[in-house]
N, C-alpha and C positions, 0 to 999 in steps of 0.2 A: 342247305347247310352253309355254302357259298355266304348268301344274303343276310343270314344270322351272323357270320365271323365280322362280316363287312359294319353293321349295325353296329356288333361290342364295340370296333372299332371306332365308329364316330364317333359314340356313346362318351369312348375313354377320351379321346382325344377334347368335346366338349366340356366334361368336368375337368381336365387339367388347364385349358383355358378359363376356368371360372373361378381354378385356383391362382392364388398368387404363387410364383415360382422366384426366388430372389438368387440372388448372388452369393454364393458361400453359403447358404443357408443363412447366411445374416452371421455369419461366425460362431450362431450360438450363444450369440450376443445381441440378439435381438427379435422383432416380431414380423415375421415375414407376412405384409398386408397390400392390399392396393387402395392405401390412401396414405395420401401425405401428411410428412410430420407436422405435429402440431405449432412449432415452431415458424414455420415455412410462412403464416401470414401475418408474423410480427419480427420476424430477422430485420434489426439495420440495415446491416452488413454480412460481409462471409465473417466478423470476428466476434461481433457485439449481438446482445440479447438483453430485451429488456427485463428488468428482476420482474416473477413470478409469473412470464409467460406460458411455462409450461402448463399443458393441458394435463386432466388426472391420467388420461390413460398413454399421452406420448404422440397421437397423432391423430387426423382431424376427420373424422367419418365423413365428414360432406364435401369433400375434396379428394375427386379419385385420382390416382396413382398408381399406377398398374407395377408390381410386383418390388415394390415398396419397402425396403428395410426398415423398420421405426424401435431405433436402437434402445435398451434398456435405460431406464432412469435412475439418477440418483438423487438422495436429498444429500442439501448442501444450506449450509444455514437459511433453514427456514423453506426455500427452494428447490423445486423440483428443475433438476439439469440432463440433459445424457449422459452416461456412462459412457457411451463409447463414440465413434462416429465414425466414415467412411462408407462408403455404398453398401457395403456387404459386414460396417460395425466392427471392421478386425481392430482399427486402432482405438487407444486411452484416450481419455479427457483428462486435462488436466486440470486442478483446484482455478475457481475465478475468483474475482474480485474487481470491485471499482476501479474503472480505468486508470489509471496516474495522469494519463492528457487525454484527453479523445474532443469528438465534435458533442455539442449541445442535441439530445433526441426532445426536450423540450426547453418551455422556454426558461424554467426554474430546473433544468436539471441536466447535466453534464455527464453522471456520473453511471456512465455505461457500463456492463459487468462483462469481463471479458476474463478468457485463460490466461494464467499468470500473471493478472493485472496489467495488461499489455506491457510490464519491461520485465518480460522471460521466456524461454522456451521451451518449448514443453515437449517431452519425451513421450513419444505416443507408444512405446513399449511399454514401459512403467507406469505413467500417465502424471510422470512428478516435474515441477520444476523445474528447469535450472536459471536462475536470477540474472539480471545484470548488474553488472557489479554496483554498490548503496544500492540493491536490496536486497530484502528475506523474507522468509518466511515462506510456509507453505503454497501459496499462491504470491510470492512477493508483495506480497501486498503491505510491505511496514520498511521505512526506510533505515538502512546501519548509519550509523555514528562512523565519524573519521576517526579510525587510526583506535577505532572501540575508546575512544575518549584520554587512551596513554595509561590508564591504568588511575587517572586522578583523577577519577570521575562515575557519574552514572549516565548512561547511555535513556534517557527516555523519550517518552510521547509526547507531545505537545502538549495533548491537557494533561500530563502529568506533571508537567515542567511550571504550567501555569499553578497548577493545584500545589505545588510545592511555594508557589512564592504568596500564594493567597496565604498559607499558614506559618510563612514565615516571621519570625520579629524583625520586619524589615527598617528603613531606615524612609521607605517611601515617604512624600508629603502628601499623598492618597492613601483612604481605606482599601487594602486589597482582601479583607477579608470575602469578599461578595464574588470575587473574580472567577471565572470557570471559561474551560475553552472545551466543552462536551460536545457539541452541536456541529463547529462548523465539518469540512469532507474531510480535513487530512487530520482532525484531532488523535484521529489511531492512524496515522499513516506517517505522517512526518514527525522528525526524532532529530532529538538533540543532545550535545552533551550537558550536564549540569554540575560545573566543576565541585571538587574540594575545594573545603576555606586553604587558602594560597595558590592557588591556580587559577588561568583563564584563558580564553581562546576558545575557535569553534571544536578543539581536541584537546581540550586541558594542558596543554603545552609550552604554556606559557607559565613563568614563576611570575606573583605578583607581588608591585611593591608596596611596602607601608604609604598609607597615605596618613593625613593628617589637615587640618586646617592651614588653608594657607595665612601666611603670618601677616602679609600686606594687605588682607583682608581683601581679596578678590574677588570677582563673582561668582558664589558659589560656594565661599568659604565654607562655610558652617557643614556642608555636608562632606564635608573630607575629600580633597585630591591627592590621587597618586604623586610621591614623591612631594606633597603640599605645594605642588603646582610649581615651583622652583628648584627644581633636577629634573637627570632624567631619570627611566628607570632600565634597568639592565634587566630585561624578561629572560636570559637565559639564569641568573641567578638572584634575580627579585631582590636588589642591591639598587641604593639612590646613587646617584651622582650629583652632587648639590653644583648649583650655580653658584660664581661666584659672591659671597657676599651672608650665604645660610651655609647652615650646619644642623650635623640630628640624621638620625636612621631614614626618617622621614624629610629631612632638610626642613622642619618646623620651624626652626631658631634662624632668626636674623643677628646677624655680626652689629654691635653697637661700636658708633666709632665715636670714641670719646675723646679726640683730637681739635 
């Protein structure tokens, strides 16, 4: 009887070493295995991951790992990521995104995917953002406009800002209709203002002045100067101040001296 209880005992003791035993259970947040996560043989860094490394199931059968948490997955555009992370999966992941600065993982390619675009922190309760200051967005990943542009303006994306001047009745001496900024990293990431007609500055804050051809024909004339290049301009109320000698909203008109 003795050598039977003795026997159960090994018996159990065996099959719980054959199991994996994790930490917390893995929170319940994950899949308690003894093999390493899938990630584990293409991690940069502790921060960066290269897009679509993840594997279908989260982690890597041919790589043991004795009692292993391999936290749940989520899809994230396009992407399979973790949910969760910590040894035992209790803490959130937070949204990623293309680094804003990082090191080059190849030779054509910079653009590592990291939580909160690397300029934010990330709340591992909630698993939300919090940005630093110029940016937003759910992973930070889109740069604010200063000062939201004053209220004279629109706050866009760079290739939105391009795509506005491609279709505009410009004044350029190039076709802009062909222009597009789709392609290059920061097209959706870097934002600008794009003032109202009378306003400029990088926050629309500046009042602008009439301009007009300058009258002594300078260079340049023909495509209009502020204050027509003889005043100044008062940008807090977008008013010329003519040099001596012109006059006109614009200081267009030269003074004839008929003496």
């Amino acid at each position: 009887m003795q050598y039977t209880v003795l026997l159960v005992a090994a018996l159990a003791c065996l099959v719980s070493f054959g199991e994996a035993a994790c930490p917390n259970a893995c929170s319940g947040h994950g899949r308690c295995t003894n093999h390493a996560a899938s990630f584990s043989a293409v991690t940069d860094s502790v921060n960066y991951y290269k897009p679509s490394a993840a594997g279908d199931y989260g982690y890597d059968s041919t790589t043991t790992k004795k009692d292993s948490c391999t936290c749940f997955l989520r899809m994230e555009d396009g992407v399979q990521i973790y949910d969760y992370t910590a040894p035992d999966c209790s803490l959130k992941t937070c949204p990623s995104g293309p680094a804003i600065g990082g090191l080059p993982y190849a030779d054509d390619n910079h653009n590592q995917i990291t939580e909160c675009s690397g300029v934010g922190t990330c709340d591992r309760s909630t698993g939300e953002c919090a940005c630093q200051t110029g940016f937003t967005g759910k992973n930070c990943g889109r740069r604010t406009c200063p000062n939201n542009c004053n209220d004279h303006g629109k706050c866009l994306l760079l290739k939105d800002i391009v795509s506005q001047v491609a279709s505009a009745d410009s004044n350029f001496e190039y076709d802009t209709s062909a222009l597009s900024y789709d392609a290059p990293f920061d097209a959706t990431i870097s934002a600008g203002c794009f003032c109202d007609e009378g306003f400029m500055g990088p926050d629309c804050s500046l009042h602008q002045c009439p301009t007009s051809a300058d009258p002594m024909d300078g260079y340049g004339s023909e495509s209009g100067r502020e204050c027509s290049g003889r005043g100044s301009c008062n940008y807090n109320t977008g008013a010329c101040t003519c040099f001596e000698g012109y006059y006109g909203t614009a200081c267009e008109v030269q003074h004839v001296n008929f003496s």
